[in-house]
N, CA, C and O atoms as a CHARMM CRD file, in Angstrom:
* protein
*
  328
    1    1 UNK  N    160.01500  16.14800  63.47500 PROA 1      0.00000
    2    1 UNK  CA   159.53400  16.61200  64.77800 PROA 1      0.00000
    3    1 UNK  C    159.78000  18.11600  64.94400 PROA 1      0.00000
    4    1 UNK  O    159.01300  18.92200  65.46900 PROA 1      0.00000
    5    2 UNK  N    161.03000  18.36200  64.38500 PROA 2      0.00000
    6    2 UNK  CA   161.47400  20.00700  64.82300 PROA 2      0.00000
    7    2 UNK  C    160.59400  20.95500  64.00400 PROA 2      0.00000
    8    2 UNK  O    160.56300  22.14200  64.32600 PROA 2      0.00000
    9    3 UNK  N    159.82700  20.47900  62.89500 PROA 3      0.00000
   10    3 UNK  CA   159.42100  20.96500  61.78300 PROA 3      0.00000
   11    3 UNK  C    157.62100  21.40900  62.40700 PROA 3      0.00000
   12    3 UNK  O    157.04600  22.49600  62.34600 PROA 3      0.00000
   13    4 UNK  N    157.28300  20.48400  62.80200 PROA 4      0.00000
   14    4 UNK  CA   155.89700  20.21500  63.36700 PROA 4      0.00000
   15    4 UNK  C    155.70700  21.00900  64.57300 PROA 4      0.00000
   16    4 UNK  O    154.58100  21.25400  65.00600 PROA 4      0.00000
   17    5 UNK  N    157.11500  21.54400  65.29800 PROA 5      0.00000
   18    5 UNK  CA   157.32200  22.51600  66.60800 PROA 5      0.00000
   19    5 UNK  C    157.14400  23.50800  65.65000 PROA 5      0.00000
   20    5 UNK  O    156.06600  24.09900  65.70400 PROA 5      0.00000
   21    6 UNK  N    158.08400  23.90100  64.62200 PROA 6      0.00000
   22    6 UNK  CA   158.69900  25.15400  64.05300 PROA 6      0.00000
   23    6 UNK  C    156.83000  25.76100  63.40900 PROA 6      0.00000
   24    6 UNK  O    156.31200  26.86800  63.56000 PROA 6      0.00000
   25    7 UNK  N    156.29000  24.57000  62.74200 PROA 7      0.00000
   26    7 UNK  CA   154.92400  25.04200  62.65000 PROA 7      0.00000
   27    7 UNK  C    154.01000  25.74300  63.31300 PROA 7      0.00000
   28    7 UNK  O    153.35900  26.72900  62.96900 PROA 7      0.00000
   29    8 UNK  N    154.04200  24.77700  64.86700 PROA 8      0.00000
   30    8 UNK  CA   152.62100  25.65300  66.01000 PROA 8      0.00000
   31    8 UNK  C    153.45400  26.39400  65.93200 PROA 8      0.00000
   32    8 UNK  O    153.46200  26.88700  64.80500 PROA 8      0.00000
   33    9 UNK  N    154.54900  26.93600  66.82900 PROA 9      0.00000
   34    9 UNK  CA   155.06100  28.41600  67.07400 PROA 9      0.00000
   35    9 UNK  C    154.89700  29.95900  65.64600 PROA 9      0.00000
   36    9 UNK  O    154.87600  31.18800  65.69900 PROA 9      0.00000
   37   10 UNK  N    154.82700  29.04800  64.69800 PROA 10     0.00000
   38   10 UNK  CA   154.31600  30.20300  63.50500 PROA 10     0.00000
   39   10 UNK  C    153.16700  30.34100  63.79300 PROA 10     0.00000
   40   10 UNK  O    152.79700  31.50800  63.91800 PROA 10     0.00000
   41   11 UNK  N    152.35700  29.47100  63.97000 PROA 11     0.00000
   42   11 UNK  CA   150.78200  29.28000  63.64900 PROA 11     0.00000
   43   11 UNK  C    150.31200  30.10400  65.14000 PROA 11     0.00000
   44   11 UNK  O    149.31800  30.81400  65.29000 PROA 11     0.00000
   45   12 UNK  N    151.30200  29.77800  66.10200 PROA 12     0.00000
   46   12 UNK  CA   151.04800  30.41200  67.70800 PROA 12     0.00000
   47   12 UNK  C    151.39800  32.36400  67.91100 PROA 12     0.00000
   48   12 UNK  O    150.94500  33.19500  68.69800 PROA 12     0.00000
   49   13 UNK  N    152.47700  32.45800  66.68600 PROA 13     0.00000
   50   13 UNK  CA   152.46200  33.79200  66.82200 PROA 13     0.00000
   51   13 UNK  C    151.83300  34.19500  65.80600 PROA 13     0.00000
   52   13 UNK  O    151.99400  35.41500  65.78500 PROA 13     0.00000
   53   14 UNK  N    151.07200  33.81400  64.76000 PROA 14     0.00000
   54   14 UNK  CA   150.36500  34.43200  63.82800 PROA 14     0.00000
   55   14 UNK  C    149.21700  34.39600  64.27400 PROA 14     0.00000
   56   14 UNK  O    148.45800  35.11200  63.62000 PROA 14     0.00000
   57   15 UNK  N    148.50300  33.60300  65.54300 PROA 15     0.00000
   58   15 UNK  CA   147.26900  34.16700  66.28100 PROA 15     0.00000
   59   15 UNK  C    147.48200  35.41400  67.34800 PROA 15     0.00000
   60   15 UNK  O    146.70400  36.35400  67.51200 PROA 15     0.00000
   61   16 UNK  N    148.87800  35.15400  68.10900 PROA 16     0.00000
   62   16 UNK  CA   149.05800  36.75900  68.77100 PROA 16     0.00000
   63   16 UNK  C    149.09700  37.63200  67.59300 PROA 16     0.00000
   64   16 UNK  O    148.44200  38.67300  67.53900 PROA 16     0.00000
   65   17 UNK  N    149.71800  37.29400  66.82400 PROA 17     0.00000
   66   17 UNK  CA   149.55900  38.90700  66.23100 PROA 17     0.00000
   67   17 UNK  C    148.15000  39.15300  65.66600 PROA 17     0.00000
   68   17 UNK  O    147.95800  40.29400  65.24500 PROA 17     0.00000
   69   18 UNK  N    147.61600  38.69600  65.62200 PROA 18     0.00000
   70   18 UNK  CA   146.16200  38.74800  64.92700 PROA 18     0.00000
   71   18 UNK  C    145.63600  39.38700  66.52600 PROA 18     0.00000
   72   18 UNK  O    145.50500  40.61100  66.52100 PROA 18     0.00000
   73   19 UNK  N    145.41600  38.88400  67.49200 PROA 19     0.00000
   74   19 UNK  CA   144.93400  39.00400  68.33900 PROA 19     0.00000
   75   19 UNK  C    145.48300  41.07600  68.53500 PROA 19     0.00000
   76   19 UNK  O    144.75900  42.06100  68.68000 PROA 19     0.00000
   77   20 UNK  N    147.11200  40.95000  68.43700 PROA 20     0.00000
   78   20 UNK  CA   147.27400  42.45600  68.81600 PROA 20     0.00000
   79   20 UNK  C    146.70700  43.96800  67.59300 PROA 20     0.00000
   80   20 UNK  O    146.58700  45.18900  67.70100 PROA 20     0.00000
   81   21 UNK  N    146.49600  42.87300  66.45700 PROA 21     0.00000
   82   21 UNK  CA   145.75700  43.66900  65.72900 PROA 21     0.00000
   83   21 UNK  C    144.23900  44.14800  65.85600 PROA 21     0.00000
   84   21 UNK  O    143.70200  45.15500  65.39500 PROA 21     0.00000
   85   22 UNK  N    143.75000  43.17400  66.58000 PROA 22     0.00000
   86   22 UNK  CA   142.29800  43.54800  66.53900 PROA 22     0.00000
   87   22 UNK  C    142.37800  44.54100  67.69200 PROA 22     0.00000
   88   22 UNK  O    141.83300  45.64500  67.67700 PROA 22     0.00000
   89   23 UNK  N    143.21500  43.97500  68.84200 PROA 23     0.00000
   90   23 UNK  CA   143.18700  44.99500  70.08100 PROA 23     0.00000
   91   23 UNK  C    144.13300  46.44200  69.75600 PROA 23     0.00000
   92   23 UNK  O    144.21400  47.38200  70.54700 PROA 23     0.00000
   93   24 UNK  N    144.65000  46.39200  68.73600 PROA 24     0.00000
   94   24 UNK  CA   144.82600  48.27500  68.01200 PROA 24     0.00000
   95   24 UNK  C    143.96300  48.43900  67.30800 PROA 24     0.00000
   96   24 UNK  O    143.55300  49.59900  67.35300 PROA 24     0.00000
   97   25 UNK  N    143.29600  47.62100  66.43400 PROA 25     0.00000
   98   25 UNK  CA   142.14700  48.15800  65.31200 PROA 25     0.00000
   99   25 UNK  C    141.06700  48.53400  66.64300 PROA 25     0.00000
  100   25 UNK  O    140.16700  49.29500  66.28700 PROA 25     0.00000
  101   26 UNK  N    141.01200  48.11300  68.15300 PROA 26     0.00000
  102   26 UNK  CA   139.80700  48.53800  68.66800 PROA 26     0.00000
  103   26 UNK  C    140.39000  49.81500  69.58000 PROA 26     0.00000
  104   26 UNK  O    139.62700  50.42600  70.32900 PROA 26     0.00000
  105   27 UNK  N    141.47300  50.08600  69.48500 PROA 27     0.00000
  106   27 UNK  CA   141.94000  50.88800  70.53100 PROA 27     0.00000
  107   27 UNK  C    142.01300  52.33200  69.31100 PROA 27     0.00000
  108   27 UNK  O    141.94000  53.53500  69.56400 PROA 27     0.00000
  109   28 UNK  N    142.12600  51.85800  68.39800 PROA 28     0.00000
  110   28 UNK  CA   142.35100  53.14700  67.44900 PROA 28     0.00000
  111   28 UNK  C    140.67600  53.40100  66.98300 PROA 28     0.00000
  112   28 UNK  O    140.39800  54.28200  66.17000 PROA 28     0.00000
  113   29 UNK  N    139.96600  52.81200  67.39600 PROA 29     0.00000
  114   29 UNK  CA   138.29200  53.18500  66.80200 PROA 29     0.00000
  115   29 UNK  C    137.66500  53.88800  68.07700 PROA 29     0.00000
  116   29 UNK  O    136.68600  54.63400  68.05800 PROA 29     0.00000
  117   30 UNK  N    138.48200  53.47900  69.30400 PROA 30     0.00000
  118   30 UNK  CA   137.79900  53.82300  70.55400 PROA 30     0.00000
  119   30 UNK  C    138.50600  55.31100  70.44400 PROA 30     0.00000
  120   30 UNK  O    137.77700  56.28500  70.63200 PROA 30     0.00000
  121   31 UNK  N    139.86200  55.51200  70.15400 PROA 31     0.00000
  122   31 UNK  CA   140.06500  56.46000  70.34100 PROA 31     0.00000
  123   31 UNK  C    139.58300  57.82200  69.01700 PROA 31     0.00000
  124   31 UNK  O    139.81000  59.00300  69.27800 PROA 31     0.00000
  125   32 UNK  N    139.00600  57.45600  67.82700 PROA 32     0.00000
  126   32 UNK  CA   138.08700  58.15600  66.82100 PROA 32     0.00000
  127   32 UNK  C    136.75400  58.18300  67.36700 PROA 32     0.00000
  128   32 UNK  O    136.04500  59.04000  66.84000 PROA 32     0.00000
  129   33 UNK  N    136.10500  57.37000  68.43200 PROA 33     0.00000
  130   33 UNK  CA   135.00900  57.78800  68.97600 PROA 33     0.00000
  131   33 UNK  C    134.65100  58.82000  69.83100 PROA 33     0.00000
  132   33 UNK  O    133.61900  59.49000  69.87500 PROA 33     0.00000
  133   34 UNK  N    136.00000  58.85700  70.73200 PROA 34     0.00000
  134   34 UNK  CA   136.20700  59.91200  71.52300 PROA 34     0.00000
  135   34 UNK  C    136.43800  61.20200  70.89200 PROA 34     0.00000
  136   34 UNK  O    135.80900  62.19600  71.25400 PROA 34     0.00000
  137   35 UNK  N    137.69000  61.25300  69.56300 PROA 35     0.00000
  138   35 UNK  CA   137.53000  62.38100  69.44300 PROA 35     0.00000
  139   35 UNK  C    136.34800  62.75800  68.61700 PROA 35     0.00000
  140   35 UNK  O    136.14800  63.96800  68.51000 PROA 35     0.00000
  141   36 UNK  N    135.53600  61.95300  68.01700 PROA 36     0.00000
  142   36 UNK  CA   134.46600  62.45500  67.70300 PROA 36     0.00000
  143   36 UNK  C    133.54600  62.85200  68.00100 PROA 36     0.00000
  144   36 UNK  O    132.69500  63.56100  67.46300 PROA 36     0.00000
  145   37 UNK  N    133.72200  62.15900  69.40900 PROA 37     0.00000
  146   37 UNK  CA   132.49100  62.46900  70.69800 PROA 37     0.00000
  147   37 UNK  C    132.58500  64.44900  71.05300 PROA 37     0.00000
  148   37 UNK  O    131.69300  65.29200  70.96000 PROA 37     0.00000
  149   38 UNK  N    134.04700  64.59600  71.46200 PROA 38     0.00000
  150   38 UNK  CA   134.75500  65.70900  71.77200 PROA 38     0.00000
  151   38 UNK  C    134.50500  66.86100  70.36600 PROA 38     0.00000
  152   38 UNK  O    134.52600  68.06600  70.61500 PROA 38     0.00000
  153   39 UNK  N    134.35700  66.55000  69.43300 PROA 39     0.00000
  154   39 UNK  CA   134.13200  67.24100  68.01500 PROA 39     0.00000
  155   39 UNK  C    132.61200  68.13400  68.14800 PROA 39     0.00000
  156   39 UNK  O    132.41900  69.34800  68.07800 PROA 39     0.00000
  157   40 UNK  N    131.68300  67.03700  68.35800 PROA 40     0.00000
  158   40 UNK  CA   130.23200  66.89300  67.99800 PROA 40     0.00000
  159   40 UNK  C    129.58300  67.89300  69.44800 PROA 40     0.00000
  160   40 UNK  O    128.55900  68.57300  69.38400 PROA 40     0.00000
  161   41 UNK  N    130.62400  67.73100  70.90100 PROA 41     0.00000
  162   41 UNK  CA   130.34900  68.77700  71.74800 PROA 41     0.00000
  163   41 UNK  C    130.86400  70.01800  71.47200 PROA 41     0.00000
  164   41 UNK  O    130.22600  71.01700  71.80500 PROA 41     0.00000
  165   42 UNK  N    132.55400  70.16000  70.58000 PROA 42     0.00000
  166   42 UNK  CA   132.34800  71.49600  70.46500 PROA 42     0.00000
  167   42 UNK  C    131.90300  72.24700  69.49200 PROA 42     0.00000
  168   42 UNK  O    131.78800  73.46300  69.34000 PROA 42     0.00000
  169   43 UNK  N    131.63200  71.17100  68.75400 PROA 43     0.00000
  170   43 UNK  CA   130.04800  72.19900  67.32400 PROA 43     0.00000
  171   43 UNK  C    129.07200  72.77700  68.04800 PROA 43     0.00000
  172   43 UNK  O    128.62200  73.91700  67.94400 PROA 43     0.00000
  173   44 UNK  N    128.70400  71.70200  68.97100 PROA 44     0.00000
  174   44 UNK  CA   127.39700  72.04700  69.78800 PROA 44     0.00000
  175   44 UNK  C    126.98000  73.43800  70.59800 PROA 44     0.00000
  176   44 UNK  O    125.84800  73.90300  70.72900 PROA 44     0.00000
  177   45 UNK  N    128.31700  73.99400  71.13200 PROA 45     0.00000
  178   45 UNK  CA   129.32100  75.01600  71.88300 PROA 45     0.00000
  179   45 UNK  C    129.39000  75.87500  70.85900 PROA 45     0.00000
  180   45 UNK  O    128.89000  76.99600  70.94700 PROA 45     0.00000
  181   46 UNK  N    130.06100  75.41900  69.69500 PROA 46     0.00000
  182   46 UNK  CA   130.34200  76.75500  68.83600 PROA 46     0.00000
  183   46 UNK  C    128.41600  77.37700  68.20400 PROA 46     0.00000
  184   46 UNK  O    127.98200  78.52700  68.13000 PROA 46     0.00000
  185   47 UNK  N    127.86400  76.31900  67.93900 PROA 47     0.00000
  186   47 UNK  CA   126.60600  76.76000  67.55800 PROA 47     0.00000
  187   47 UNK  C    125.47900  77.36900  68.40000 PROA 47     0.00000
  188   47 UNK  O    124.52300  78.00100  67.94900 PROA 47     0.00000
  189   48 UNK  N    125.76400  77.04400  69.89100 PROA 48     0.00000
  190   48 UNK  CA   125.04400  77.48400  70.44400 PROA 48     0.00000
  191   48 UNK  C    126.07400  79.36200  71.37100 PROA 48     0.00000
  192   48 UNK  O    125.80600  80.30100  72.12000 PROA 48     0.00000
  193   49 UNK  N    127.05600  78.88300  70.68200 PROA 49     0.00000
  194   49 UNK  CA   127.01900  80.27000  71.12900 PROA 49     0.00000
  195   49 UNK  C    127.27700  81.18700  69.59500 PROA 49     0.00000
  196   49 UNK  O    127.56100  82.36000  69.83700 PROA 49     0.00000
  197   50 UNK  N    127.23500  80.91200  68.35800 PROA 50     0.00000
  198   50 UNK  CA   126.51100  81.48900  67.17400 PROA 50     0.00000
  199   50 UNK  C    125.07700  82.12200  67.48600 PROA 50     0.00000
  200   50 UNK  O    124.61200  83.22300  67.18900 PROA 50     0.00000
  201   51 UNK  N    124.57400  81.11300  68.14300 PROA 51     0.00000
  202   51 UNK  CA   123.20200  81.72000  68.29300 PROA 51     0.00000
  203   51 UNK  C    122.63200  82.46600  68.98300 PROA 51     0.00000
  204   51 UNK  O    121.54600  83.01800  68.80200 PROA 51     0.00000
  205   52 UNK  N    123.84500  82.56900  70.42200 PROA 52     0.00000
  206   52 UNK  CA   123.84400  83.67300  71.43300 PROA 52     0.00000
  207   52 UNK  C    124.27200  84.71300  70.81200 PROA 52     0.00000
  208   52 UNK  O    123.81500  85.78100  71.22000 PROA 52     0.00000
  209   53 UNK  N    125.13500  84.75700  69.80300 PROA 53     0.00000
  210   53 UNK  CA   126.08700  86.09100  69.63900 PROA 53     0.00000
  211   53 UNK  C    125.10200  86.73600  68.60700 PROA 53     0.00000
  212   53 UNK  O    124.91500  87.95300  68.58400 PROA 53     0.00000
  213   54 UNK  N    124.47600  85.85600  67.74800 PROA 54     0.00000
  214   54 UNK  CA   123.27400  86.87500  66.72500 PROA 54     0.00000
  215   54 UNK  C    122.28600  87.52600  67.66800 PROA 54     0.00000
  216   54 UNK  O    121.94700  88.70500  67.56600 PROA 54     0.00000
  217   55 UNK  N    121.79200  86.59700  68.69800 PROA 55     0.00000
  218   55 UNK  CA   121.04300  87.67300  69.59300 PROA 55     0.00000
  219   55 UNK  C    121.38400  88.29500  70.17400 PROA 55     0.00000
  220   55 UNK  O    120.51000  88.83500  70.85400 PROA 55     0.00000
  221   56 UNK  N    122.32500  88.60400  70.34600 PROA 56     0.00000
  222   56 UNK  CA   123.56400  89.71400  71.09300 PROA 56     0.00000
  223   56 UNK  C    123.44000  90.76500  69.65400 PROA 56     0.00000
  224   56 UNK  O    122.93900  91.86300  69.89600 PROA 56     0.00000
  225   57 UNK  N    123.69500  90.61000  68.75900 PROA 57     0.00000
  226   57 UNK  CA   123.68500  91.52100  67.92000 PROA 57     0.00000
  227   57 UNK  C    122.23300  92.06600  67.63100 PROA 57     0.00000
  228   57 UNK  O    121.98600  93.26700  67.52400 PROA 57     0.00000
  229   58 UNK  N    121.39000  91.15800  67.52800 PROA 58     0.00000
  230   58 UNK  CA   119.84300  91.88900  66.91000 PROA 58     0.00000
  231   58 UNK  C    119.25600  92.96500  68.09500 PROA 58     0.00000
  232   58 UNK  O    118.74700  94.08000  67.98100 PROA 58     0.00000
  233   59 UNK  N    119.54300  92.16700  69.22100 PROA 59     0.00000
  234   59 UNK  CA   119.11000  93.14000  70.68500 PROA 59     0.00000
  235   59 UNK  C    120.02000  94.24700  70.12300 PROA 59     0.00000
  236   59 UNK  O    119.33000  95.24800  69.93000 PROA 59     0.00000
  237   60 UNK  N    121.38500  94.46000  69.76800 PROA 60     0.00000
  238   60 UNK  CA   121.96400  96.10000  70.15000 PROA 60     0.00000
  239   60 UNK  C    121.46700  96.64500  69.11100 PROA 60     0.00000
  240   60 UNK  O    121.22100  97.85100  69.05900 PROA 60     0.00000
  241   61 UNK  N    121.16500  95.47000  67.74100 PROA 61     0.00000
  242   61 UNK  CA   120.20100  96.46000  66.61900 PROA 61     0.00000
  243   61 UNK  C    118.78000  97.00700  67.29900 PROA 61     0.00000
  244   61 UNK  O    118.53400  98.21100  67.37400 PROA 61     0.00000
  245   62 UNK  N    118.19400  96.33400  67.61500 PROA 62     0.00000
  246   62 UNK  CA   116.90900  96.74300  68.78100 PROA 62     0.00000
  247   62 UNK  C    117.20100  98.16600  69.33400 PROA 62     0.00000
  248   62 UNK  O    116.49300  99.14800  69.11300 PROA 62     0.00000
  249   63 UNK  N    118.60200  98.14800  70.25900 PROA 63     0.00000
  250   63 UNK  CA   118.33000  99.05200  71.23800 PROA 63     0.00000
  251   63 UNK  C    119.09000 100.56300  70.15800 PROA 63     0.00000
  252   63 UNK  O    118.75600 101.67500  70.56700 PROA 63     0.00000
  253   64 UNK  N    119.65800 100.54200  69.39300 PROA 64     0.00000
  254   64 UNK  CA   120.25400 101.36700  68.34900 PROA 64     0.00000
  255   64 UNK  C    119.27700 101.87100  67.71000 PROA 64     0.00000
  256   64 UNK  O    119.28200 103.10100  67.66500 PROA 64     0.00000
  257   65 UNK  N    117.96000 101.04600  66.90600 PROA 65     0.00000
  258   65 UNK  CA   117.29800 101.12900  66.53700 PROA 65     0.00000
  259   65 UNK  C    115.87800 102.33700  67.70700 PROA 65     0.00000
  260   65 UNK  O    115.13900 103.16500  67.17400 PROA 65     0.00000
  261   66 UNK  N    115.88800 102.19900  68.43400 PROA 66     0.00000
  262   66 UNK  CA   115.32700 102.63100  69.69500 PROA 66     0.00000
  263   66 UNK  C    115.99100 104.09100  70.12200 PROA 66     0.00000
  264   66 UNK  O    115.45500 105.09900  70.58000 PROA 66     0.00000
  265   67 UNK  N    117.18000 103.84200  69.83400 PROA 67     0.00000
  266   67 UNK  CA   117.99600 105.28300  70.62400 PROA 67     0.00000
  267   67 UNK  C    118.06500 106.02400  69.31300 PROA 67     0.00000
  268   67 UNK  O    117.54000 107.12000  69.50700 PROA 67     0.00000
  269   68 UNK  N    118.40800 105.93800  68.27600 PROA 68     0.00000
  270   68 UNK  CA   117.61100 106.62900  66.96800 PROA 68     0.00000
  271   68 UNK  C    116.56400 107.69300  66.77200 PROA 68     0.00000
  272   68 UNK  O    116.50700 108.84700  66.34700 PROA 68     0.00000
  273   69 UNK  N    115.34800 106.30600  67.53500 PROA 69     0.00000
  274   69 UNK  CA   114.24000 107.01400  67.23500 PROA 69     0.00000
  275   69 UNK  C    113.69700 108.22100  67.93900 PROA 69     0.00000
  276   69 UNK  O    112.84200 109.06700  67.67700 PROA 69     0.00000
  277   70 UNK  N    114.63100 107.94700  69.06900 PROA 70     0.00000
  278   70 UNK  CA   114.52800 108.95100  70.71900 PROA 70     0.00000
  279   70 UNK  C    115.25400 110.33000  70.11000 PROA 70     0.00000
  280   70 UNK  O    115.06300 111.29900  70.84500 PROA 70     0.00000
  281   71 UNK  N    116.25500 110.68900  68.60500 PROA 71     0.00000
  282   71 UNK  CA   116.48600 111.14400  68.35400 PROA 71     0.00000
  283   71 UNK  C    118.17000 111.52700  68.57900 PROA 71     0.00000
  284   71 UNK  O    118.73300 112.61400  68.44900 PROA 71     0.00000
  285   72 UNK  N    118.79700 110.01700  69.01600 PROA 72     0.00000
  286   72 UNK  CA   120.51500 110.20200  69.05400 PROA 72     0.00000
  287   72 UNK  C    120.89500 109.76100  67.92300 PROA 72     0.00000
  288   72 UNK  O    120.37900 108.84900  67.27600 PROA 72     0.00000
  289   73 UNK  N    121.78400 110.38100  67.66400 PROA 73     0.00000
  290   73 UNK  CA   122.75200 109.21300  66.65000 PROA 73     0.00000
  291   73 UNK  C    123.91900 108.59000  66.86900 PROA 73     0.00000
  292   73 UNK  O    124.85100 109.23500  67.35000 PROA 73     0.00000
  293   74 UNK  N    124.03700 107.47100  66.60900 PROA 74     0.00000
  294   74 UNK  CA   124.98900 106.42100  67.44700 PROA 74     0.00000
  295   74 UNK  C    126.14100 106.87700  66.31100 PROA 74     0.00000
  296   74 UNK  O    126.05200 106.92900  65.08500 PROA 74     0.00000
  297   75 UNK  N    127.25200 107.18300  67.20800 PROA 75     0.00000
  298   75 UNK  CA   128.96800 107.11500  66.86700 PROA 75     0.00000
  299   75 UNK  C    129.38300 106.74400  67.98200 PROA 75     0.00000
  300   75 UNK  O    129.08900 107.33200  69.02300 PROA 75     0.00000
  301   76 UNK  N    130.45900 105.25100  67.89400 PROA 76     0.00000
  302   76 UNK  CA   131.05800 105.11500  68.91300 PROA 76     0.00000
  303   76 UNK  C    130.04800 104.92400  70.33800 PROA 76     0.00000
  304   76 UNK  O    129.37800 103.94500  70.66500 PROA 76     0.00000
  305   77 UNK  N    130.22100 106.27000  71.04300 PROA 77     0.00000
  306   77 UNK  CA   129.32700 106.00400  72.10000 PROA 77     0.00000
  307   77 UNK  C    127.87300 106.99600  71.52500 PROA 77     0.00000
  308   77 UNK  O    127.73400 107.40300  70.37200 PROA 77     0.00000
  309   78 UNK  N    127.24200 107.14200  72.27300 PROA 78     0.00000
  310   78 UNK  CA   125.53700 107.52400  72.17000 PROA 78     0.00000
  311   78 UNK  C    125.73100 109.28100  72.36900 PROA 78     0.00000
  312   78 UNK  O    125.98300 109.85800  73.42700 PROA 78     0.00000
  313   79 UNK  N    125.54000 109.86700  71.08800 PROA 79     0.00000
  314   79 UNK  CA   125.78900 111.32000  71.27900 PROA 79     0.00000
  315   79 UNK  C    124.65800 112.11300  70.95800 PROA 79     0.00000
  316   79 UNK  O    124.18400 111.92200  69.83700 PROA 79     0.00000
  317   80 UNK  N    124.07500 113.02600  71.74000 PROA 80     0.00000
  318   80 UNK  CA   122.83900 113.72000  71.08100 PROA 80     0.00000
  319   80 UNK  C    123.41800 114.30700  69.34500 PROA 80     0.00000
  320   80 UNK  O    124.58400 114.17500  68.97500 PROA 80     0.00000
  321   81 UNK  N    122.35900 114.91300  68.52300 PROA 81     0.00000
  322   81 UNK  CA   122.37500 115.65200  67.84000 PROA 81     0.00000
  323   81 UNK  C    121.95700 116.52000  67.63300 PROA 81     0.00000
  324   81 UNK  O    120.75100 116.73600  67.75300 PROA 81     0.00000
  325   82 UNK  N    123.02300 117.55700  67.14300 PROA 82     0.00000
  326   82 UNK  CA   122.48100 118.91300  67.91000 PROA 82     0.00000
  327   82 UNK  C    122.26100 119.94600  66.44300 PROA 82     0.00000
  328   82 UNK  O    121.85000 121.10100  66.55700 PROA 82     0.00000
């Protein structure tokens, strides 16, 4: 009889623990979703402001390119040449 108790109670905590495994195997996937979620926005952030900062650069090539032709030459700040 004690043997047939001593059984369910194995068999009873080897389904909790099964049970607390799946509920960390889902708590540890939820929490790789998030940070992946959090990853994939700040690529998004870093790339879209890559793409601001090259047009930030081609415009001052533009306007360099422009103040040149007007006959300055760029040091530092914008100095005629004399």
């Amino acid at each position: 009889m004690a043997l047939s108790h001593q059984a369910l109670n194995m068999s009873e905590n080897m389904a909790a623990h099964q049970e607390n495994s799946v509920r960390i195997k889902r708590a540890i996937s939820f929490v790789i979703a998030q940070i992946a979620a959090q990853a994939a926005n700040y690529w998004t952030i870093i790339k879209a402001s890559e793409i601001h900062w090259r047009s930030i650069q081609h415009g001052k090539v533009f306007i360099v390119s422009i103040i040149r032709s007007s006959g300055y030459s760029v040091v530092q700040n914008c100095t005629p040449i004399h």
